[in-house]
N, C-alpha and C positions, 0 to 999 in steps of 0.2 A: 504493500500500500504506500508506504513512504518512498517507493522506489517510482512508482507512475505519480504522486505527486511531483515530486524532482522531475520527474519529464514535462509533464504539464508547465512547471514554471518556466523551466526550461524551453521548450514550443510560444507558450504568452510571451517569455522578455524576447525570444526570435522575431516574433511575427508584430510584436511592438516600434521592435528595433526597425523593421524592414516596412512599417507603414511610416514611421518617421517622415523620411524622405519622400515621401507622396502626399502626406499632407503639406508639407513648409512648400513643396513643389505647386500643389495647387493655390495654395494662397496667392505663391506669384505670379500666378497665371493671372491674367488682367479678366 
């Protein structure tokens, strides 16, 4: 159980990290 949480966080800070730059990206988009 501790083991698939750990991946869970792990997957969320990923896919956190890799929406980052798509949001700040659309911002500047006019």
């Amino acid at each position: 159980m501790a083991g698939r949480l750990s991946t869970m966080a792990k997957t969320s800070r990923q896919s956190s990290l890799v929406n980052l730059p798509s949001k700040f990206s659309s911002y500047k988009l006019p």
